[in-house]
C-alpha positions as CSV (number, residue, x, y, z in Angstrom):
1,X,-15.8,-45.2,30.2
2,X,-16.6,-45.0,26.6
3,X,-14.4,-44.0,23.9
4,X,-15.0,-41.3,21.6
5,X,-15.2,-42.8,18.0
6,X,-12.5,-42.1,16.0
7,X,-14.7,-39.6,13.3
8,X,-15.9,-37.5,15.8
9,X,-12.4,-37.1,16.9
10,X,-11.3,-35.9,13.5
11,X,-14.6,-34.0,13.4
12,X,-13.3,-32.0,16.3
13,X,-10.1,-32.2,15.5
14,X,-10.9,-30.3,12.1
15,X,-13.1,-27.9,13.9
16,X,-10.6,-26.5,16.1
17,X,-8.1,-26.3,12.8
18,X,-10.5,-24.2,11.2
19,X,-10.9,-21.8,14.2
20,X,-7.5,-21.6,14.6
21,X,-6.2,-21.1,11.0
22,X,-8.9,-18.2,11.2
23,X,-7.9,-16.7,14.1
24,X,-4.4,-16.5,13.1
25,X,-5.4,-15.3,9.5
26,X,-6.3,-12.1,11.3
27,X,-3.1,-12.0,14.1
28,X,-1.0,-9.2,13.5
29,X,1.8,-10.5,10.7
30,X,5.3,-9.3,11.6
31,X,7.1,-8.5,8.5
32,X,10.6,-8.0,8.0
33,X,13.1,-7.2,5.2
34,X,13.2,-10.9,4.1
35,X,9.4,-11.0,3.4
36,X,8.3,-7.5,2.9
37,X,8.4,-8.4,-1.2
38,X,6.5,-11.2,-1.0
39,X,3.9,-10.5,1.1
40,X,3.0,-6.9,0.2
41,X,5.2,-5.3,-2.6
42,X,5.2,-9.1,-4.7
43,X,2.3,-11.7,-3.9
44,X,2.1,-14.5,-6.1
45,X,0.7,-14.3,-9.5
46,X,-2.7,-14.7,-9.5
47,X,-3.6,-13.0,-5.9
48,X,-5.1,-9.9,-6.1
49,X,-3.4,-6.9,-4.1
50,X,-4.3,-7.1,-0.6
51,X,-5.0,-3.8,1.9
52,X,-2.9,-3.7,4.6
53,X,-2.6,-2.5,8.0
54,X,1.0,-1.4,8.8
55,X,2.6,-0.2,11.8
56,X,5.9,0.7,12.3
57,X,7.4,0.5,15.7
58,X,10.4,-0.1,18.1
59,X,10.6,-2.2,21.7
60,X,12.0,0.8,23.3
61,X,9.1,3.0,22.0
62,X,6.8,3.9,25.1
63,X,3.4,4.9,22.9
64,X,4.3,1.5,20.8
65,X,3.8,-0.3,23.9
66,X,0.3,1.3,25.3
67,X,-0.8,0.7,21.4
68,X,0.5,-2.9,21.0
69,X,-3.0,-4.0,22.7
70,X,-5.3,-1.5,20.6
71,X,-3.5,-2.8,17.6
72,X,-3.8,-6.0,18.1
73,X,-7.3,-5.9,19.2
74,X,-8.2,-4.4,15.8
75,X,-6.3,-7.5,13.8
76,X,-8.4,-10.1,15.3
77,X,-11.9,-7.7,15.0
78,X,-11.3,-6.4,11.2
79,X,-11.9,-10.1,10.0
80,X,-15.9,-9.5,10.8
81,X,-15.6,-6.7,8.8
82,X,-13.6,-7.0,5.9
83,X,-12.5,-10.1,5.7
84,X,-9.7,-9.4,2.7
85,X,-7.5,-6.9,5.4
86,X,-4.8,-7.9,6.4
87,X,-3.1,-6.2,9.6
88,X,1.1,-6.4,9.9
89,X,4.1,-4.4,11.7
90,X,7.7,-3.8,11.2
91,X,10.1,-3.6,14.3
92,X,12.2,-1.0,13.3
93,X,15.1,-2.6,15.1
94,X,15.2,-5.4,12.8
95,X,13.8,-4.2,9.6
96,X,16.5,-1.0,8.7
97,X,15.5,-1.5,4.7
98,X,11.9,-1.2,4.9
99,X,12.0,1.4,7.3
100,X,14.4,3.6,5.0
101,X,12.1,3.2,2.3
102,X,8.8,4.5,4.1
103,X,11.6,7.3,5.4
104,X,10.3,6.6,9.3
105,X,10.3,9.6,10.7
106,X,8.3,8.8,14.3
107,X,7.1,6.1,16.2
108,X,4.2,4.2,16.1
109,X,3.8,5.5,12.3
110,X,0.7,3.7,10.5
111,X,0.3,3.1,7.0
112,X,-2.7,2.1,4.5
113,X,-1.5,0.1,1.9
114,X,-3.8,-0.7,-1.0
115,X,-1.8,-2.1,-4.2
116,X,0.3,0.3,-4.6
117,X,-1.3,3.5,-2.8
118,X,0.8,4.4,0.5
119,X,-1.4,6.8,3.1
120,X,-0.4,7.5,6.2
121,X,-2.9,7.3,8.8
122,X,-3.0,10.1,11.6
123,X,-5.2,10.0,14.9
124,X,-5.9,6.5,14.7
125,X,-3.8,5.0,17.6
126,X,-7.6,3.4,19.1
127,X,-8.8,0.1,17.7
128,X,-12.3,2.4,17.3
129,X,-10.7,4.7,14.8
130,X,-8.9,1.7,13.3
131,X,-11.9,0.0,12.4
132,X,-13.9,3.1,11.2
133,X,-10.8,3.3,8.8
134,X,-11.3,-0.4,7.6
135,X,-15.2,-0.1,7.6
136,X,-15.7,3.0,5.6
137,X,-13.8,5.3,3.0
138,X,-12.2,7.4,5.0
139,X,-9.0,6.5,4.6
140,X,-9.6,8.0,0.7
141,X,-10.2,11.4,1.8
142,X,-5.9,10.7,2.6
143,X,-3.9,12.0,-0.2
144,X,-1.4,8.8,-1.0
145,X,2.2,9.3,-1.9
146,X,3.5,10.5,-4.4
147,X,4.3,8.0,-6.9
148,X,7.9,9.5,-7.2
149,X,8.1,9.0,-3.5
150,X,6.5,6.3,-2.8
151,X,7.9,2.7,-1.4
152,X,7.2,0.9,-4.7
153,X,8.7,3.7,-7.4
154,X,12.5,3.5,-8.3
155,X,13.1,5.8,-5.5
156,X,12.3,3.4,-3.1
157,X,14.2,0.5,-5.2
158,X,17.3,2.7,-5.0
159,X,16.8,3.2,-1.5
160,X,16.1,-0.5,-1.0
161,X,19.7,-1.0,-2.6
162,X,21.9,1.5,-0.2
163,X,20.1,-0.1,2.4
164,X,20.9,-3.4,1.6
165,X,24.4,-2.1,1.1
166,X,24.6,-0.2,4.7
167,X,22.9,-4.0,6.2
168,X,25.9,-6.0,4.4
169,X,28.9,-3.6,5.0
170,X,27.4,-3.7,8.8
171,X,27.3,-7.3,8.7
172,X,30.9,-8.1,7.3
173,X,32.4,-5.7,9.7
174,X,31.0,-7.6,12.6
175,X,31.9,-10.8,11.3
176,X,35.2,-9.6,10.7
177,X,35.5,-8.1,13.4
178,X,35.8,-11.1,15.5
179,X,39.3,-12.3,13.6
180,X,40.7,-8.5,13.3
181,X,41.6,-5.5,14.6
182,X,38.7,-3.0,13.6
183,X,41.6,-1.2,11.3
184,X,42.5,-4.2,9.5
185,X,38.7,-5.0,9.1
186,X,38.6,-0.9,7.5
187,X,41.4,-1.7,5.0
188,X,39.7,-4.7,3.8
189,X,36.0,-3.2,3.0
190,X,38.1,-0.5,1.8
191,X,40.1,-2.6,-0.7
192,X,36.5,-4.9,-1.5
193,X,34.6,-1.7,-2.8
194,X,37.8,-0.6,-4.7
195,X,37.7,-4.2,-6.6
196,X,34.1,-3.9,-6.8
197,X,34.3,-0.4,-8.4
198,X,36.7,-1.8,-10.4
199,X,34.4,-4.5,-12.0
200,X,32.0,-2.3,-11.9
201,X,33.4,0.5,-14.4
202,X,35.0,-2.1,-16.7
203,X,32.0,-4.8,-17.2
204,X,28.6,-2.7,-16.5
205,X,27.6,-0.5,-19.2
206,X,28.0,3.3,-19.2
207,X,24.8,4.3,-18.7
208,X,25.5,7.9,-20.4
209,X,26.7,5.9,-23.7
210,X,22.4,5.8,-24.3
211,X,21.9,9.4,-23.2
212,X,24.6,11.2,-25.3
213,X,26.1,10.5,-28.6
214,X,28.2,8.7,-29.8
215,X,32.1,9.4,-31.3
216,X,30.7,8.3,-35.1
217,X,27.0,10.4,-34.9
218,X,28.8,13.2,-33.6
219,X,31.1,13.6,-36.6
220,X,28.1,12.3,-38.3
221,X,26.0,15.4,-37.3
222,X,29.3,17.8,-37.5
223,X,29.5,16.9,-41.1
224,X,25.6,17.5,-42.0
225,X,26.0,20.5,-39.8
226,X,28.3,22.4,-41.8
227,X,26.8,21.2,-45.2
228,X,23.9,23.1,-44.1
229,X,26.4,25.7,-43.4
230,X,28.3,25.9,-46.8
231,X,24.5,25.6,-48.4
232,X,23.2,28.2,-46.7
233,X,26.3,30.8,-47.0
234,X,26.4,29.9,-50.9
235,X,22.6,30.7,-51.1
236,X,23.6,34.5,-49.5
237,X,26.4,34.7,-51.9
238,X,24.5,34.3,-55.1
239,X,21.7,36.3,-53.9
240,X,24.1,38.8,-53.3
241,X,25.3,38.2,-57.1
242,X,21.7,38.7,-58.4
243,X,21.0,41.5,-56.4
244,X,24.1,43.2,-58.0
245,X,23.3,42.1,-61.8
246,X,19.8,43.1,-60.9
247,X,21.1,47.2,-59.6
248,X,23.6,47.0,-62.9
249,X,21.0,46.1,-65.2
250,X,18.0,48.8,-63.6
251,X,20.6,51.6,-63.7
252,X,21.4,50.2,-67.5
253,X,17.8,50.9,-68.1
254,X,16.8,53.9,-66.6
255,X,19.8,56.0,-68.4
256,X,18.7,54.1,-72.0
257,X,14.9,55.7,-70.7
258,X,16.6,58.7,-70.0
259,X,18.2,59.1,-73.9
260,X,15.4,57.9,-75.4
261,X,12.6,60.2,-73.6
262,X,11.5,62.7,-76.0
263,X,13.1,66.5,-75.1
264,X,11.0,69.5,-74.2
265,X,11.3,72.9,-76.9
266,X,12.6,74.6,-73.9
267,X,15.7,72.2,-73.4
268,X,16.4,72.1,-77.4
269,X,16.5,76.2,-77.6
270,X,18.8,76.0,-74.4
271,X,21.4,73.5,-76.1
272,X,21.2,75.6,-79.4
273,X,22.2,79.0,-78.2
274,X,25.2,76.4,-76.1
């Protein structure tokens, strides 16, 4: 029995590591809350924004099930196609942030993701349809999300954050929850957001201190406010003087006319015979 030389063994050893690095390149990628930024909403610096394929979905969900093939079937076909697509899905179950902040509303739910455009995708529960999608520009004719509304706009950061906030308080009561009574475990969260409340009113900014004035231009304005004020009644006041002088001085005139207009024969025999 002859041996197979060592290079061809790494020769086929290397083959088989490049099939299967490309086969999985095109698997379905499950993503989660912990890599959600870094593989769509963050990639590294340097890598262009990729289109994805995302499915939401639960275990319990019937339809997910009889779809799970179709799906699947399109992640390892879209490669021959367009190579840069990449194909993932989030278990609800286990993903409760991301899934708040595409505001799930039905199951399967798929979305088009290119940079920063969200579309959802309706009718396109066959790997046919899938790949039509991926192929052509249909997926265009989809208006995207608002940007206001969208999973990447501050909306979606601030419903990142209450998430993460439901996911922790969640968490703590469970651990706790295994040395305490469930109402000794209450008055503890209760007395941790109090303290964090606390800190944060006393250390974090104010944010209406940069929306409104404050104490020093208020008085500041007050002050130039009734300047304008005492300018503007002195203005009326001496206009009101002139006007006065002005009536004085035209009555003034028209009785000096009034003597010094030359007088008609009639009026001088009339004053005579007075």
């Amino acid at each position: 029995m002859k041996l197979i030389p060592s290079r061809l063994l790494l020769a086929l050893v290397a083959c088989v590591a490049v099939f299967a690095t490309a086969a999985r390149a095109h698997e379905v990628v499950e993503i989660d809350d912990t890599n959600f930024g870094a593989l769509i909403e963050s990639p590294p610096a340097g890598t262009p924004p990729a289109t994805w394929f995302l499915e939401f979905y639960a275990p319990w969900c019937g339809f997910c099930r009889r779809f799970e093939s179709q799906y699947e079937d399109f992640a390892a076909k879209v490669g021959e196609i367009e190579p840069s697509v990449k194909v993932g899905r989030v278990n609800v179950d286990k993903a409760g942030i991301t899934t708040l902040r595409f505001l799930i509303s039905r199951l399967p739910t798929v979305y088009h993701i290119n940079g920063k455009e969200v579309r959802e995708l309706s009718k396109v529960f066959t790997t046919d349809a899938l790949l039509d999608v991926a192929d052509g520009e249909s997926w265009r004719e989809v208006d995207p999300w608002h940007w206001i509304w969208s999973p990447f706009s501050y909306f979606g950061t601030l419903l990142y954050v209450l998430g993460w906030l439901s996911s922790s308080l969640n968490a703590a009561t469970a651990y706790l929850g295994q040395f305490m009574p469930m109402w000794a475990v209450g008055i503890v969260i209760l007395g941790a957001l109090l303290v964090v409340s606390m800190l944060v009113v006393t250390f974090v900014p104010n944010p209406l201190n940069y929306l409104l004035p404050t104490a020093e231009e208020y008085e500041q304005e007050a002050a130039a406010l009734r300047k304008r004020t005492e300018a503007l009644k002195a203005a009326a006041a001496k206009k009101t003087d002139d006007g006065g002088e002005a009536k004085a001085e035209k009555e003034e005139t028209t009785k000096a006319t009034k003597a010094s207009a030359p007088r008609s024969p009639a009026t001088t025999v009339r004053r005579r015979r007075d």
